[in-house]
C-alpha positions as CSV (number, residue, x, y, z in Angstrom):
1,X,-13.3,-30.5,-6.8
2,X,-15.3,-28.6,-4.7
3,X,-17.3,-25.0,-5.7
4,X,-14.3,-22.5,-5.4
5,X,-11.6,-24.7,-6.9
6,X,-14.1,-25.4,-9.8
7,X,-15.1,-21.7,-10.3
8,X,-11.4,-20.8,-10.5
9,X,-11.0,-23.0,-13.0
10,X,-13.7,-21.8,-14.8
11,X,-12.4,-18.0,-14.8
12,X,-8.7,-18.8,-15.2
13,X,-10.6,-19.7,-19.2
14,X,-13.4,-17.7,-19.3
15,X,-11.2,-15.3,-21.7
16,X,-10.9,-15.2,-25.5
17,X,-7.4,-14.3,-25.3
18,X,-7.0,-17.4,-22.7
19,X,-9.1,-19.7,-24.9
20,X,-6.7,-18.4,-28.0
21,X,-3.6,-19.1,-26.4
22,X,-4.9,-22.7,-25.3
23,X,-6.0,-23.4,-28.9
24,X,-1.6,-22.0,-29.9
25,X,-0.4,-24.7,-27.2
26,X,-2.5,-27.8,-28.1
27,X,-0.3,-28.4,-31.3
28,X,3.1,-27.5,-29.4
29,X,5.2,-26.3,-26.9
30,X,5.7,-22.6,-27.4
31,X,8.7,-19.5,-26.7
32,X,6.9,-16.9,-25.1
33,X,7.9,-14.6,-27.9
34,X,6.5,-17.0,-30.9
35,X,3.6,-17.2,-28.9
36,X,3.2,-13.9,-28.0
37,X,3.3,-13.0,-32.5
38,X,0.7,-15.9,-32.9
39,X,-1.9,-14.4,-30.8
40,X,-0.8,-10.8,-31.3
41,X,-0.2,-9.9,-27.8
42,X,2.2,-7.9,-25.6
43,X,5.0,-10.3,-23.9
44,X,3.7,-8.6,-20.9
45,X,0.0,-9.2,-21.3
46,X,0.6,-12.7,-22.2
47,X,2.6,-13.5,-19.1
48,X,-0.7,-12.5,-17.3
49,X,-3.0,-14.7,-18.7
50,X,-0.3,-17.6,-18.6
51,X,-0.1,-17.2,-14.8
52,X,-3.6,-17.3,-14.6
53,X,-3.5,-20.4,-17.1
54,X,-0.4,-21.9,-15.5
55,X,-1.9,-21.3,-11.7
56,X,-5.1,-23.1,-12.9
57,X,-3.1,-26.3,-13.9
58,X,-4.0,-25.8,-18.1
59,X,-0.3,-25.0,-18.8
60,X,2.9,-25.4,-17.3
61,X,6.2,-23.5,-18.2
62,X,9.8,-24.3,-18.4
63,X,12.8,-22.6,-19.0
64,X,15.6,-24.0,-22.4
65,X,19.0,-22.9,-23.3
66,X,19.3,-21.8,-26.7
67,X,22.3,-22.4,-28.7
68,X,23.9,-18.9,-28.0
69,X,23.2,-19.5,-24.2
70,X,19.8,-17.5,-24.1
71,X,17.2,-18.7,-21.4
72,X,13.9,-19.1,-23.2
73,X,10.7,-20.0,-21.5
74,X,8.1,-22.3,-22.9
75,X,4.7,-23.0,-22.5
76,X,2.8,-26.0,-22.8
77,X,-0.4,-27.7,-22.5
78,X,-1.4,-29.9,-20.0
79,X,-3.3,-32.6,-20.7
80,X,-7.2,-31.9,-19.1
81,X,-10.9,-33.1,-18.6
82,X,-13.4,-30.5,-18.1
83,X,-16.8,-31.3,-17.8
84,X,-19.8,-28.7,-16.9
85,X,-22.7,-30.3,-16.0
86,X,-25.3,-30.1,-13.7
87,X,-24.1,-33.0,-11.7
88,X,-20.7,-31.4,-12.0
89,X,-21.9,-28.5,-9.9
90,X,-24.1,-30.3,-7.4
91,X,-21.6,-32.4,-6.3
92,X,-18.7,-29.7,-6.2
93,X,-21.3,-27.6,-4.6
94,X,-22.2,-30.2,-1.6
95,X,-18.0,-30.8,-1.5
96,X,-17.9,-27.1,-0.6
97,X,-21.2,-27.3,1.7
98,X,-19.5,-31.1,3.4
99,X,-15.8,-28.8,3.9
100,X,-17.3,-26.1,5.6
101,X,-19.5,-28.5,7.9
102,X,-16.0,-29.9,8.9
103,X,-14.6,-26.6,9.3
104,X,-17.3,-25.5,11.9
105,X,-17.2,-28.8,13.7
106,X,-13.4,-28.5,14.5
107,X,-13.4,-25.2,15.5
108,X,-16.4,-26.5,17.8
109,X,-14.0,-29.2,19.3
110,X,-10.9,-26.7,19.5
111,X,-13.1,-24.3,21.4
112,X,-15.0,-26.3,23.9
């Protein structure tokens, strides 16, 4: 993981309200609307900080039929391994530093 992939990781749950909805979906999957009661939050709101969570690979959604024919999305965790360290850093750090050398090199070759 280089420096900007780990830095969006870090901001898609550097929110209370993310962090609270995380803690809802470690137990179970949740209906947008049961989840939206148990952190006391607008359906809309919510929706924005799943995308963030969803985009940042901590949840992932998926639509059920109810009985009466009703589409309902859920949300659930998935399964993750975040570490912060200071090794965690320098090496996504030098990732970013090593893609952006080879970046510069090719458009070197492309140009001359």
């Amino acid at each position: 993981m280089d420096a900007q992939a780990l830095s969006a990781r870090l901001a898609a749950i550097a929110s209370p309200q993310r962090m609270r909805i995380l803690s809802m979906l470690a137990g179970e999957a949740l209906h947008v609307s049961e989840l939206a009661r148990r952190v006391q939050m607008s359906r809309a709101l919510l929706y924005m900080h799943l995308q963030r969570l969803e985009e940042a690979g901590y949840v992932t959604g998926r639509l059920e039929l109810s009985n009466d024919g009703k589409a309902l999305k859920y949300f659930e965790i998935v399964p993750f391994d975040l570490t912060i360290d200071l090794a965690t850093i320098v090496a996504a750090v030098r990732r970013s530093e090593d893609q952006q050398h080879s970046e510069e090199v090719q458009r070197s070759e492309e140009s001359g």
